[in-house]
RODO-649669 format. One record per residue (C-alpha): residue in one letter; chain; z negated, x, y negated; residue number from 1. Coordinates in steps of 0.001 Angstrom, whole numbers, padded with zeros to 6 digits. Example, Ala and Ser with C-alpha at 12.3 -4.5 7.8 and 13.67 -1.06 7.14 Angstrom:
  r  c        Z        X        Y    k
  A  A  -007800   012300   004500    1
  S  A  -007140   013670   001060    2
***
This chain:
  r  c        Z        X        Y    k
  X  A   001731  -051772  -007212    1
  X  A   001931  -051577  -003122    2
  X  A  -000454  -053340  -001435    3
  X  A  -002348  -050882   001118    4
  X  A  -004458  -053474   002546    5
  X  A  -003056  -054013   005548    6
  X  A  -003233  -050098   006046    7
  X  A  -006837  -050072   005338    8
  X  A  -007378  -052880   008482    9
  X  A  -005439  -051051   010762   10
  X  A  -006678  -048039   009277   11
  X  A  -003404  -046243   009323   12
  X  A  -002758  -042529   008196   13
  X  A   000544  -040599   007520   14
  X  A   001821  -037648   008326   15
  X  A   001231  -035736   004839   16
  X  A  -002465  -036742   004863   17
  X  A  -003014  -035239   008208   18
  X  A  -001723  -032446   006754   19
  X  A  -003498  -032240   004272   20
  X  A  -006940  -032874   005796   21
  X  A  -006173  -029898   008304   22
  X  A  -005504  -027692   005187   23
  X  A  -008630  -028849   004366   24
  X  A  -010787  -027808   007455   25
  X  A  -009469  -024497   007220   26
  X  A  -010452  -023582   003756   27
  X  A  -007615  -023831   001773   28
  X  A  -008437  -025055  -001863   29
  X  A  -004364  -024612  -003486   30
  X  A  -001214  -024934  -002553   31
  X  A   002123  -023431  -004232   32
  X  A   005023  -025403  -004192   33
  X  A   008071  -026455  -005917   34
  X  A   008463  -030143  -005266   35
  X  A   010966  -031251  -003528   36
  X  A   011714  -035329  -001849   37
  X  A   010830  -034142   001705   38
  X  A   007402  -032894   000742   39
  X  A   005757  -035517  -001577   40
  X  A   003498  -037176   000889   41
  X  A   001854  -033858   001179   42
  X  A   001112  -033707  -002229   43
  X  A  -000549  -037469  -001670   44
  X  A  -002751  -036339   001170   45
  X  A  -003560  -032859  -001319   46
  X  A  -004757  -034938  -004349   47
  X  A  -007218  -037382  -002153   48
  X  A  -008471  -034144  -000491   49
  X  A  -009267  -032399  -003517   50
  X  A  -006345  -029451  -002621   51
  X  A  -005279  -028313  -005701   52
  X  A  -001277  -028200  -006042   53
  X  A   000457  -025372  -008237   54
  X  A   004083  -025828  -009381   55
  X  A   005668  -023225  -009846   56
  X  A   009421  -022156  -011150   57
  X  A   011076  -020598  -007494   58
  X  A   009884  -021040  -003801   59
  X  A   009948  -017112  -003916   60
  X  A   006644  -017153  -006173   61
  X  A   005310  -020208  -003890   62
  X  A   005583  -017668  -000868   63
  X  A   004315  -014667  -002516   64
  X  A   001139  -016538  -004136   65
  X  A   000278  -017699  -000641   66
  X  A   000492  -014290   000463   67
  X  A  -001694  -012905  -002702   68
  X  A  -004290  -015366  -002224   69
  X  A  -004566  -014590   001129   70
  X  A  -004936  -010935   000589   71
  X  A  -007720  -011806  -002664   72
  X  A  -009678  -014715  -000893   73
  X  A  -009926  -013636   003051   74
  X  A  -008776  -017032   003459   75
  X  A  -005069  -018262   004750   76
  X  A  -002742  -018931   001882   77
  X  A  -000618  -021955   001957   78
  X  A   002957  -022586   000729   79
  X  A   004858  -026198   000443   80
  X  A   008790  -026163  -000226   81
  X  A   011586  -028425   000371   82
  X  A   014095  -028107   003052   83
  X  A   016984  -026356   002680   84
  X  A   017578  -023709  -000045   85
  X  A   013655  -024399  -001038   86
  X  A   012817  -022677   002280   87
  X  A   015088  -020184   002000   88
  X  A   014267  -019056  -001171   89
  X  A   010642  -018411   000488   90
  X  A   012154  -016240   003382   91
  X  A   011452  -012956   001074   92
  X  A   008037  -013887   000607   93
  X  A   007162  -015403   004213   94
  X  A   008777  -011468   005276   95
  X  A   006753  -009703   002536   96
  X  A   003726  -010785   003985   97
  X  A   004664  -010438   007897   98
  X  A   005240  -007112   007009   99
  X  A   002050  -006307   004880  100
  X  A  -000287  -008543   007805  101
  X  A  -000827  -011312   005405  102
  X  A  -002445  -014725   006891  103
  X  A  -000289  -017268   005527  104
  X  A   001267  -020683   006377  105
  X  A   004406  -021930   005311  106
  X  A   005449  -025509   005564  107
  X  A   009051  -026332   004818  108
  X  A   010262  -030099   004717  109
  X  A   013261  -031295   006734  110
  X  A   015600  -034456   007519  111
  X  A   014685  -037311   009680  112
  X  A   014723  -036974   013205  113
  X  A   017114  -039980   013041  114
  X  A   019373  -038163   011145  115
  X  A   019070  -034729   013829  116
  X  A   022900  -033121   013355  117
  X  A   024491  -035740   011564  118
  X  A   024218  -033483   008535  119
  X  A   021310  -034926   006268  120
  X  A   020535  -033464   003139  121
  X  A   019565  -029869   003187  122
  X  A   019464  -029922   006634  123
  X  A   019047  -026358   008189  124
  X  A   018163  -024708   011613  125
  X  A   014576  -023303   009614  126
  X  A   012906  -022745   012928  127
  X  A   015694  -020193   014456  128
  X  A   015887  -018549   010854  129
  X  A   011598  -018390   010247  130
  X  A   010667  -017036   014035  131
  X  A   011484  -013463   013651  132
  X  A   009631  -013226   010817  133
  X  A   006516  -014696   011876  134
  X  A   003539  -015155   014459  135
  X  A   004483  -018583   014761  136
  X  A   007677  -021136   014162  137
  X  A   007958  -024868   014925  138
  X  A   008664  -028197   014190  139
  X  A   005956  -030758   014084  140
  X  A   007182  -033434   016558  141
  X  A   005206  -036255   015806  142
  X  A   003108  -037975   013514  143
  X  A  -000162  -037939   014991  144
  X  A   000299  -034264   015758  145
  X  A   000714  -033264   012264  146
  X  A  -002943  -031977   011899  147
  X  A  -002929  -029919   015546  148
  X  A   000207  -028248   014940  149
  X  A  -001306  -027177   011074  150
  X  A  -004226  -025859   012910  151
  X  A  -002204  -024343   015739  152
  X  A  -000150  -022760   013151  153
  X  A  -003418  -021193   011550  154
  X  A  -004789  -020026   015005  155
  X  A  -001829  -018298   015227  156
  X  A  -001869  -016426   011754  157
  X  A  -004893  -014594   013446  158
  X  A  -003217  -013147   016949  159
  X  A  -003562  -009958   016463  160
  X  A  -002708  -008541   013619  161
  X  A  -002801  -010914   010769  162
  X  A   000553  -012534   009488  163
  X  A   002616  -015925   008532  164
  X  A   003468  -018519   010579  165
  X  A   005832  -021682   009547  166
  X  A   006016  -025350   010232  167
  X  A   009050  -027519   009359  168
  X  A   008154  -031100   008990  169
  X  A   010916  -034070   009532  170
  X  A   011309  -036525   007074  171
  X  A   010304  -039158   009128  172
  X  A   007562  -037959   010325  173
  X  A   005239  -036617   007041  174
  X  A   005791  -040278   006078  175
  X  A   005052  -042220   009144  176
  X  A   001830  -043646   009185  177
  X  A  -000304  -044025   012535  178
  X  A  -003131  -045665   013643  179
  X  A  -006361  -042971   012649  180
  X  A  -007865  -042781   016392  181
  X  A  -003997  -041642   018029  182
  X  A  -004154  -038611   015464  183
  X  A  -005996  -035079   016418  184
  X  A  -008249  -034064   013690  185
  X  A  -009607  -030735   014219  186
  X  A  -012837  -030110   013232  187
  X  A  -013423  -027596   010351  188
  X  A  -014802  -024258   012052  189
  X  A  -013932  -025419   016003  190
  X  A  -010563  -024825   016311  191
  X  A  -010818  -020922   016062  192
  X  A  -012190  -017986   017870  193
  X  A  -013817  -015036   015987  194
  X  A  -010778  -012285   016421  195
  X  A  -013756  -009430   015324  196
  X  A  -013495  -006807   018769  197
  X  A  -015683  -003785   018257  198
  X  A  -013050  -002174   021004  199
  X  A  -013195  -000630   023901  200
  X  A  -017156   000855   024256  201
  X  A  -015599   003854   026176  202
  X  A  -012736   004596   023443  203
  X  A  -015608   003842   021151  204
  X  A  -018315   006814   022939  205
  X  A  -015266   009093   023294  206
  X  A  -014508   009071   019295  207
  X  A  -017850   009407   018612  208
  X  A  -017992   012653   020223  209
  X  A  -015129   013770   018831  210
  X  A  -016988   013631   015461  211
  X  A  -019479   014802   016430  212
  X  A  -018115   018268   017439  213
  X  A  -015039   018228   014807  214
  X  A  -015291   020855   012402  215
  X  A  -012555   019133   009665  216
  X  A  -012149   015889   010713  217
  X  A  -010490   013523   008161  218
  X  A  -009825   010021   008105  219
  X  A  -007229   007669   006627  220
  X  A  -008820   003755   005606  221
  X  A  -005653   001474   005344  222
  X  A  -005154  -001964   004346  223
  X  A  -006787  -003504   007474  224
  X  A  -009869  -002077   006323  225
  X  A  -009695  -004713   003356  226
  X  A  -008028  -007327   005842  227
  X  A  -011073  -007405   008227  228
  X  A  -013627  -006732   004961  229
  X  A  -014464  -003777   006570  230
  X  A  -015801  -001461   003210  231
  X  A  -019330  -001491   004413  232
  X  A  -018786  -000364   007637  233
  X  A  -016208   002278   006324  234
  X  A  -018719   003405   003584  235
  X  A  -021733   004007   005892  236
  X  A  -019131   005822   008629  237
  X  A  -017829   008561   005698  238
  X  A  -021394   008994   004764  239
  X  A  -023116   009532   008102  240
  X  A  -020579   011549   009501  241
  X  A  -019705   013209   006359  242
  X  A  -015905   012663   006745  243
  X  A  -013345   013337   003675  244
  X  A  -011971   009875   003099  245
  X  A  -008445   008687   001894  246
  X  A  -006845   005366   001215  247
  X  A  -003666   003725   001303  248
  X  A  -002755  -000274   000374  249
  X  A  -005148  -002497   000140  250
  X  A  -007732   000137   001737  251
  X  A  -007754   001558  -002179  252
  X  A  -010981   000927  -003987  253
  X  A  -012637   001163  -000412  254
  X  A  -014929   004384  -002191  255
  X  A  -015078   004064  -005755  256
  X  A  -013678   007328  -007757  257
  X  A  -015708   009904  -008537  258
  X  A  -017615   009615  -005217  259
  X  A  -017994   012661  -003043  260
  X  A  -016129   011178  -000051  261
  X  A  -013210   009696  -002063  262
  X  A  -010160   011989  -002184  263
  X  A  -006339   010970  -003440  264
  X  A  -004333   013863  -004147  265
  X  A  -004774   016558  -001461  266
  X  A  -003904   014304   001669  267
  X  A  -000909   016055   002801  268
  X  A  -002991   019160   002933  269
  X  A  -005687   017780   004668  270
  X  A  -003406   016067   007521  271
  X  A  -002063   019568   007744  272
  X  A  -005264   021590   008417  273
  X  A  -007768   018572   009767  274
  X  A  -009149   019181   013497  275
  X  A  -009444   015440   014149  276
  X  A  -007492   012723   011744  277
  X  A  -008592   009385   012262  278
  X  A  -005991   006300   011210  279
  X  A  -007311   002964   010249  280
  X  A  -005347  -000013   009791  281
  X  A  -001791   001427   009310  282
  X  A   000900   002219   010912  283
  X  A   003127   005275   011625  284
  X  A   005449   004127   009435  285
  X  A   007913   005657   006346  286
  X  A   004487   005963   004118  287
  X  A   003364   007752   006943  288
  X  A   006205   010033   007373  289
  X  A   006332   008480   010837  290
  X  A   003274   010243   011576  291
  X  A   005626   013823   011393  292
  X  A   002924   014485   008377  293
  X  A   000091   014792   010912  294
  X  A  -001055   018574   012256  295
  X  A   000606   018632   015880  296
  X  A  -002604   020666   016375  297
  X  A  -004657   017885   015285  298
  X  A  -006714   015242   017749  299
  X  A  -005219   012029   016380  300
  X  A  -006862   008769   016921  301
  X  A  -005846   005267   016007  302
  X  A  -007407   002402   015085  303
  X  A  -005663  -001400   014522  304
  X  A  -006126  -004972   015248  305
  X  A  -002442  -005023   017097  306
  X  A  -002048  -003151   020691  307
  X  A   001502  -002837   019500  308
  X  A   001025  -000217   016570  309
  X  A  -001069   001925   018246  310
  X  A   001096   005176   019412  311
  X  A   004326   003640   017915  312
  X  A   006549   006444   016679  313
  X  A   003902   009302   017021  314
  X  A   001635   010163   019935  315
  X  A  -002265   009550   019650  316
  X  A  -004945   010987   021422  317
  X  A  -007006   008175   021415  318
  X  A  -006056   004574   020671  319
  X  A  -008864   001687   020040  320
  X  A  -007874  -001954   019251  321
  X  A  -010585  -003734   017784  322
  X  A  -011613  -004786   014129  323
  X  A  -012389  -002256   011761  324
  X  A  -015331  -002960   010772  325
  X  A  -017420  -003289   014131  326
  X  A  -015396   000103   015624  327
  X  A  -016530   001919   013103  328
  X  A  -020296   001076   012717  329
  X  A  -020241   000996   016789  330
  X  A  -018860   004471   015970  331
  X  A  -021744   005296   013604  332
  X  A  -024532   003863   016109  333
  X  A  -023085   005779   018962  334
  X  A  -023568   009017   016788  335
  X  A  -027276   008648   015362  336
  X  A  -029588   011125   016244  337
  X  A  -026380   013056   018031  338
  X  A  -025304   015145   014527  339
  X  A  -027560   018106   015087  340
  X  A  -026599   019180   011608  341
  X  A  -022887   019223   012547  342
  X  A  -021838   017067   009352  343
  X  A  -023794   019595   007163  344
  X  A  -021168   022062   008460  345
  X  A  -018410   020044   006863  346
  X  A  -019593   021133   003285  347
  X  A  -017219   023800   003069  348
  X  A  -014374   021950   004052  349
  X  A  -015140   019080   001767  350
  X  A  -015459   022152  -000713  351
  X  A  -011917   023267   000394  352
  X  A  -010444   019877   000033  353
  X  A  -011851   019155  -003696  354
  X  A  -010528   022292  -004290  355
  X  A  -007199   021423  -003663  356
  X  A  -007486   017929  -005184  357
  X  A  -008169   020172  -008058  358
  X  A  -005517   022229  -008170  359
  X  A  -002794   019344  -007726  360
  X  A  -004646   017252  -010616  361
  X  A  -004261   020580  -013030  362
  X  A  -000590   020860  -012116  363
  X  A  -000074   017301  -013253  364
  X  A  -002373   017102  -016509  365
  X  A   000708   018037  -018790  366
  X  A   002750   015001  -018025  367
  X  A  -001092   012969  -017490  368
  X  A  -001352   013959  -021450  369
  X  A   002430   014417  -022515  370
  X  A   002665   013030  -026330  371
  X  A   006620   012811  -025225  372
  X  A   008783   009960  -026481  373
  X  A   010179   007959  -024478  374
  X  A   006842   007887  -022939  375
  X  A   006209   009896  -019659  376
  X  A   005359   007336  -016665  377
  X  A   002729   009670  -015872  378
  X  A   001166   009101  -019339  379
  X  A   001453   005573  -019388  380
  X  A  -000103   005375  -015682  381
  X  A  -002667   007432  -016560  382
  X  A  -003952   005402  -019785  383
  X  A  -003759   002371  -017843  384
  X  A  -005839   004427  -015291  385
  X  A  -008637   005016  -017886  386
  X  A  -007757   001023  -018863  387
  X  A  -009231  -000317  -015786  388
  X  A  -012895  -001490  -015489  389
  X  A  -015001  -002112  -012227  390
  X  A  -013635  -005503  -012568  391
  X  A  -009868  -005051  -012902  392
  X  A  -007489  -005988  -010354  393
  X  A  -004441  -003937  -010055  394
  X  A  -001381  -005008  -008898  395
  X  A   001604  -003045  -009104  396
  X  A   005161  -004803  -008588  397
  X  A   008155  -002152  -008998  398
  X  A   009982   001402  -007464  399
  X  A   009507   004667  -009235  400
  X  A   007171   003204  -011824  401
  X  A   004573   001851  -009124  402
  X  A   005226   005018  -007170  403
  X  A   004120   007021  -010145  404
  X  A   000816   004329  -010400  405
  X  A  -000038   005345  -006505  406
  X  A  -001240   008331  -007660  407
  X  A  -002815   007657  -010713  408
  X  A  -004034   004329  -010424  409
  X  A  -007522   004211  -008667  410
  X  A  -009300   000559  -008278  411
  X  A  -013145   000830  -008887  412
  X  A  -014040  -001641  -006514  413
  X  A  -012660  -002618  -002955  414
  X  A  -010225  -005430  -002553  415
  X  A  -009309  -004807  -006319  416
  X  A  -005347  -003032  -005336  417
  X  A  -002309  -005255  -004556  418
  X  A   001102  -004321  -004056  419
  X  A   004342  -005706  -001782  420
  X  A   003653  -003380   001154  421
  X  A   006015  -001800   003319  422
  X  A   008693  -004406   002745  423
  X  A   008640  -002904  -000539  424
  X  A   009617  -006359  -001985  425
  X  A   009977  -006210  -005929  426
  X  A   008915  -009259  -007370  427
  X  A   005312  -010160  -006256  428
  X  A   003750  -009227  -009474  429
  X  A   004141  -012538  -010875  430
  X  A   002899  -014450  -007893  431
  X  A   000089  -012102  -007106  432
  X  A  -001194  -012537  -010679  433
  X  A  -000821  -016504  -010402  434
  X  A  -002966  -016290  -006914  435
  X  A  -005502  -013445  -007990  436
  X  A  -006545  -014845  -011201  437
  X  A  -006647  -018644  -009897  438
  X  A  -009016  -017462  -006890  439
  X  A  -011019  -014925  -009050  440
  X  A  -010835  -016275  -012951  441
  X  A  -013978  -014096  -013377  442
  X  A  -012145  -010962  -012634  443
  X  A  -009526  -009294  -014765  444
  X  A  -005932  -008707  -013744  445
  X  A  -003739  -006081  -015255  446
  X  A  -000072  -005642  -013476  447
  X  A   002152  -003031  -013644  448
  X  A   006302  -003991  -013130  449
  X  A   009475  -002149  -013393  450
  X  A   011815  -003574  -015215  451
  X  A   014284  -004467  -012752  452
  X  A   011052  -005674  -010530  453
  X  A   009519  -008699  -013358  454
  X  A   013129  -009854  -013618  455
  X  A   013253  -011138  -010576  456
  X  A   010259  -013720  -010463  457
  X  A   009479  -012991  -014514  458
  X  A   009902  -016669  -014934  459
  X  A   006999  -017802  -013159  460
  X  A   005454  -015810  -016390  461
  X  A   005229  -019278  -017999  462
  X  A   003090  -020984  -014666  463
  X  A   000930  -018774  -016113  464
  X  A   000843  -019702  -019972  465
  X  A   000972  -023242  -018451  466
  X  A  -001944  -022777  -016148  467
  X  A  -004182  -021221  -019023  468
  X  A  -004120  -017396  -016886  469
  X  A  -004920  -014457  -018902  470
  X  A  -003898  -011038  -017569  471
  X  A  -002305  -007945  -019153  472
  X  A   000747  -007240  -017852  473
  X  A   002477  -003905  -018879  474
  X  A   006217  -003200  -018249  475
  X  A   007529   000229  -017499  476
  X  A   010978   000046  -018968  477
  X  A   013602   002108  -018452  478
  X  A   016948  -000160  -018396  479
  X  A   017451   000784  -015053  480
  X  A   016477   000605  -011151  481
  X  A   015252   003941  -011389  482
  X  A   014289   004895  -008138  483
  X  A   017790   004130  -006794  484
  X  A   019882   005828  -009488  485
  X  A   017658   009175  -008409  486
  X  A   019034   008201  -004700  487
  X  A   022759   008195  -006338  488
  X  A   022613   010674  -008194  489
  X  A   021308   013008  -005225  490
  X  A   024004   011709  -002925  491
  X  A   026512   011373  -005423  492
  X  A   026342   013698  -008227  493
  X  A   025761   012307  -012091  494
  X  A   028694   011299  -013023  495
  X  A   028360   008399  -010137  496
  X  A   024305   007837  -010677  497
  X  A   024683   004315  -012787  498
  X  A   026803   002342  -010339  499
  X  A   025142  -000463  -010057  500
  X  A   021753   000186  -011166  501
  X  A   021507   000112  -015032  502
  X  A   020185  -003067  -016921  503
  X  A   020381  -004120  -020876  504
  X  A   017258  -002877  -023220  505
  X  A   015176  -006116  -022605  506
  X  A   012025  -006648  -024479  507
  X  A   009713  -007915  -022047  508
  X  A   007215  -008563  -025449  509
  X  A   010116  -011128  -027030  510
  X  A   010066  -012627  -023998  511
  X  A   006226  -013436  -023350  512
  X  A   005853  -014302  -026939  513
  X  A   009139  -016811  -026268  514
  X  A   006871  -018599  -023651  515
  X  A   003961  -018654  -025557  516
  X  A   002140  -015262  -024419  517
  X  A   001138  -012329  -026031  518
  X  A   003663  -009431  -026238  519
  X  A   003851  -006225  -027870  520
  X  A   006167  -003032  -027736  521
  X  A   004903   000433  -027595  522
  X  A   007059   004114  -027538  523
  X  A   004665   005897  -028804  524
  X  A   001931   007080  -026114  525
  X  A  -000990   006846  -028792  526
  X  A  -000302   003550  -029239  527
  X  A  -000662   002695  -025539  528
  X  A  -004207   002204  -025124  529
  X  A  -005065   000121  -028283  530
  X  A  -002115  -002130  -027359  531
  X  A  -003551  -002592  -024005  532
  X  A  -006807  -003552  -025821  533
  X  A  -005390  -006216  -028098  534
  X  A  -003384  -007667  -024510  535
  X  A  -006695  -007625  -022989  536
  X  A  -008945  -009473  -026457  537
  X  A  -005627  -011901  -026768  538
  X  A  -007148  -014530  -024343  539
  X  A  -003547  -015159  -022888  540
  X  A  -001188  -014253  -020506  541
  X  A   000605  -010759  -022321  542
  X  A   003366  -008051  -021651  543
  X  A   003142  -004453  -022763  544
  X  A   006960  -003636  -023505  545
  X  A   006615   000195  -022834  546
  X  A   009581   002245  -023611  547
  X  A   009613   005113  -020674  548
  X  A   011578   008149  -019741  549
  X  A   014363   006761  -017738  550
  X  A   015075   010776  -016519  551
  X  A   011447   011389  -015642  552
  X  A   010822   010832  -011494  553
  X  A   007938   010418  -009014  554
  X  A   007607   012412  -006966  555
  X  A   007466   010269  -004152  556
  X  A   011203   008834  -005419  557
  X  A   012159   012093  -004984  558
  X  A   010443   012958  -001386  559
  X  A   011939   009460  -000115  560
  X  A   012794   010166   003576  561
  X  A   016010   007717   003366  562
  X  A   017411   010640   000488  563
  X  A   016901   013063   003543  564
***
């Protein structure tokens, strides 16, 4: 065995045990990884600080479990690959989460400094490739830095809008050791500024009287909402003012359903008739139509943690950077006392609303209920709908299937909805099951994939029989990429819709048996909900095989602005 006692005297350190102690002051309590020879000493540093280390099957899942345990904890999610192909095989999910605001950090290995572009092994320019897709890219320089650049790295996760940031680590330097006193430590809860702004108290007073007077005011809660754990403050603003809520991304679950703010289906009409619309925590982007869907009549105000988004690709009449949370319940303090029984005026046009959320439910009940085989995705969203309990996580990973599931789907509690984000990235359902269940084990998770989508990470489905964590996963299987071939077949007529976009009838149940899960195969829609039962008594990780209509569309597949 080595002798360390000479390191003890001098009382040495190296660079993967400063790295791990600074993942340590900052929270984190796992790291995903796929090992790789420039990494190990990390893994050292992890096991004497009592960081837990997942291995998993591709640096893909790594990324994206970092990124789900972000979005389930509050915390920063860490990642650990090798240089080389191990970091770019996390590129998908260090972008996945840039794009959905995700607080993550990234560390990739790389050669020895001695070695700099003589062509070591796996050697890559990771810095150049990492910095457009995240807050913050750069290689630790030195030993005794290896702690202040982890923590500079999380400070920087936090500018702003959340998102990733990346550190490549030399060789040589994770495994230097230096003498403890020459080595910045930061201190756990020192090294960080609170990032919660209640905004600008003008921007604030002016939005309050808009409310005040509006007559149908309505108001979008997006992910940030769940980002800055914002659901109290959102809560108490719909009920004081009285506002019609509605939710997008992780902002789902924000009201619970059934309650008389919480409205799904009748947003379009609302953005088209509301007086004032209020945006919170999401952009203008393609879910938003680009903010074309808004009434040009409408006052439009905007709300985000990033200057940047505010009046990008639509004009607003009011913009307020700040936090979520504190804007609104400044929002909700400016107003008190000011009401004058304005919000009891809204009654009708909640009334008018829930009138058309109605009518749009009725239209779909048919396919909601359809006894059709190959099962309707609206049926088989719709049972796993009625599936869900108060403590169910959802997490939908797939096109047209998870498409139909946005409509359906409702989470009973906030923070309880996960999927990729606008990336659209298919493959996180894996991942996001390993992170959700291993930060929450007392919660249930139940997952929705395409087919095409668990393919890609579907692997990783036996991290999960090997980490003893139960969900119930369902797939929606149509042997195809559906929400493409719709695309084709649009553009190109049906005799040209399966180039490129049909797969072989898998069964997903085989498979999870095959890796010692529980599987089962359903086409008959009566048979869905017991089967989810027996997933959910199993104890194990499972997959639902569901046989669905592979001609059967959303309609958001089919609204899609790029088929425009």
């Amino acid at each position: 065995m080595p002798d360390d006692s000479q390191d003890r005297q001098q009382d040495l350190i190296s660079g993967g045990h400063l790295v791990a102690k600074a993942l340590k002051a900052e929270g984190v309590d796992v790291i995903y990884t796929l090992c790789g020879g420039h990494i190990i000493d990390i893994y050292d540093g992890c096991v004497d600080e009592g960081i837990e280390v997942v291995d998993v099957r591709h640096e893909q899942v790594a990324a994206h479990a970092a990124d789900g345990y972000a979005r389930i904890t509050g915390k920063p999610g860490c990642a650990v690959v090798t240089a080389g192909p191990g970091t770019t095989d996390a590129v998908t999910g260090v972008a996945n989460a840039f794009r959905a605001e995700s607080p993550m950090l990234l560390i990739g290995g790389q050669g020895a400094h001695t070695q700099h572009k003589m062509g070591s092994l796996q050697d890559l320019p990771h810095v150049d490739m990492m910095t457009p897709i995240t807050k913050f890219a750069a290689t630790v320089p030195d030993t005794a830095r290896a702690a202040d650049m982890v923590s500079m790295a999380f400070r920087e996760c936090y500018h702003g809008a959340p998102g990733p940031s990346f550190l490549e680590i030399p060789r040589d330097v994770l495994d230097a050791k230096v003498p403890v006193e020459k080595a910045r430590v930061p201190e756990a809860g020192r090294y960080r500024a609170s990032t919660r702004s209640a905004g600008d108290p003008e921007a604030v007073e002016k939005l309050a009287d808009l409310l005040v007077h509006a007559e149908k005011p309505a108001i979008l809660l997006g992910s940030q909402v769940w980002t800055t754990r914002a659901t109290d403050a959102a809560v108490e603003f719909v009920r004081a003012l009285n506002v019609p809520a509605y939710m997008n991304g992780a902002g789902r679950g924000t009201l619970p359903p059934g309650d008389p703010h919480h409205f799904q289906l009748s947003r379009r009409y609302a953005f088209a008739n509301a007086d004032v619309i209020v945006i919170v925590g999401t952009p203008f982007d393609f879910r938003m139509g680009y903010g074309k869907r808004l009434s040009p009549a409408a006052t439009v105000v905007q709300i985000d943690l990033d200057y940047r988004t505010v009046g990008k690709n639509r004009d607003v009449d009011l913009g307020i950077v700040g936090d979520a949370g504190r804007v609104l319940k400044s929002v909700v303090e400016s107003v008190s006392g000011r009401l004058n029984g304005g919000s009891v005026k809204r009654k009708a046009w909640l009334e008018e609303l829930r009138t058309a959320e109605q009518t749009a439910l009725e239209k779909r009940l048919p396919q909601l209920r359809s006894e059709a085989s190959p099962i309707h995705p609206y049926r088989l969203v719709s049972e796993i709908n009625d599936f869900l309990t108060e403590d169910s996580i959802y997490i939908g990973d797939g096109g047209d299937i998870v498409t139909f599931s946005g409509q359906v789907v409702q989470p009973k509690s906030p923070g309880h909805w996960m999927d990729p984000g606008p990336l659209g990235t298919l493959g996180v359902g894996v991942p996001f099951v390993l992170a959700a269940k291993q930060a929450r084990p007392d919660k249930e998770v139940v997952a929705l994939f395409g087919d095409g989508a668990f393919s890609l990470t579907g692997w990783d489905f036996e991290t999960l029989v090997r980490y003893n964590l139960p969900f119930v996963g369902i797939v929606g299987n149509n042997s195809s990429m559906n929400q493409i071939r719709y695309g084709q077949a649009q553009k190109y007529g049906l005799e040209r819709e399966r180039v490129g976009n049909t797969l072989g009838d898998v069964h997903y149940d085989q498979f999870a048996r095959m890796l010692g899960g529980y599987g089962e195969e359903v086409r008959d829609p009566a048979d869905i909900a017991p089967a989810l039962r027996r997933a959910r008594e199993s104890g194990l990780p499972s997959l639902i095989n569901v046989w669905v209509d592979p001609d059967a569309y959303a309609p958001g597949t089919m609204n899609q602005t790029m088929y425009k």
